[in-house]
N, C-alpha and C positions, 0 to 999 in steps of 0.2 A: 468801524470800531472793531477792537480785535476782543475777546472778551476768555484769550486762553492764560491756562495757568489760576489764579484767583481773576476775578473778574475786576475790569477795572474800578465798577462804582459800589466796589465792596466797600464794607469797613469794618475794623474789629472793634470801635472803640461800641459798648452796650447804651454811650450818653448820647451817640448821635441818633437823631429820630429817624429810623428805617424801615421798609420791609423785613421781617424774618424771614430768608428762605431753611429751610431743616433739608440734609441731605444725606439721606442713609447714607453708608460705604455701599452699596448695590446700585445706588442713581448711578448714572452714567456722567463722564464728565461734558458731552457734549449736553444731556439737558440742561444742568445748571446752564453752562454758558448760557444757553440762547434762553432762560426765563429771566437769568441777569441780566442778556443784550435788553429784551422786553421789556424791564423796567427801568433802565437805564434811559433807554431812547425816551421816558417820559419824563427824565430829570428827580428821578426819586430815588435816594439813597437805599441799599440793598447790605444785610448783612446775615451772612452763610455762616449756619451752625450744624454741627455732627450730630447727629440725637443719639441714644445707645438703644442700644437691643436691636430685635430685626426686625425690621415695618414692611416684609412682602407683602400682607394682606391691605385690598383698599380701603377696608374701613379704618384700620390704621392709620391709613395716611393721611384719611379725614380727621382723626382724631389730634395726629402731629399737628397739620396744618389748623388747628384750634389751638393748639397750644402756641403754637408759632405766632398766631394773631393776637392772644392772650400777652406773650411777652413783647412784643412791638410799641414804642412808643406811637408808633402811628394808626395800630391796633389790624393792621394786615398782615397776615403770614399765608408761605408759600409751603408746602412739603411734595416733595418730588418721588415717589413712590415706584416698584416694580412697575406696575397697570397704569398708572395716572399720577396725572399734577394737579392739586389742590391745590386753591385759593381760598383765605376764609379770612373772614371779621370778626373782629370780638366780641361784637354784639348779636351775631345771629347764634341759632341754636347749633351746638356741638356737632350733632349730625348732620348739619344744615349747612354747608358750603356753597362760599358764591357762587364759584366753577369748577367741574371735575372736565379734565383736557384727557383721552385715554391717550397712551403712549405712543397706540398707533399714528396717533394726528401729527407726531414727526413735527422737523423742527420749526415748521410758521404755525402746531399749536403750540407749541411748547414758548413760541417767542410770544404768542396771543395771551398766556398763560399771564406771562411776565407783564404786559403791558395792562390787564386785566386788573393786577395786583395793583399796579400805581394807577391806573384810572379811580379805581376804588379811593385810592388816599385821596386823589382830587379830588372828589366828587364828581366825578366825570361819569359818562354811561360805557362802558364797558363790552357789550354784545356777546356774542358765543362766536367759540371757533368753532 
């Protein structure tokens, strides 16, 4: 699965029921790919949105990835940050993120990141990378 350019299991339409990923202009284009290969490979629909302003810090990108869970009809959101990739639910608390993946963890976390996000939608157990 090639996952360059927009990813393939994106979608723009806000009525299909997906993952939110939030992607500063500073993410890199190789993270998205491989957190949308990640949820892809689980069959769960994925939709990439720009946030504005500048999210270098990581509590930021806990806080996006809150908001990205918040707007999800599936209630998962992803935010791809300088430092790390968050993963969050709607229902846990703000600062309380399923998973923080640090950017060092390269790209089988950043793919683990993704498939975290759609285990979560399944109810499936998820692990750490």
């Amino acid at each position: 699965m090639k996952c360059s350019g927009p990813p393939s299991g994106v979608t723009e339409n806000a009525e299909i029921p997906s993952v939110v990923v939030l992607r500063p202009a500073e993410a890199g284009a190789q993270v998205l790919r491989e957190v949308c290969a990640g949820i892809e490979e689980e069959g769960v629909p994925t939709r990439v949105v720009m946030p504005s302003g500048d999210t270098d810090a990581d509590i930021e990108t806990v806080l996006l990835a809150h908001a990205a869970a918040q707007e999800s009809r599936l209630d998962v959101g992803v935010a791809l940050g300088v430092g790390a990739v968050v993963v969050h639910h709607a229902k846990l608390p703000e600062r309380s993120p399923a998973q923080v993946v640090p950017a060092e963890a390269g790209t089988v976390g950043w793919r683990g990141a993704g498939r975290a996000a759609a285990r979560i939608v399944k109810g499936l157990p998820y692990g750490e990378v």
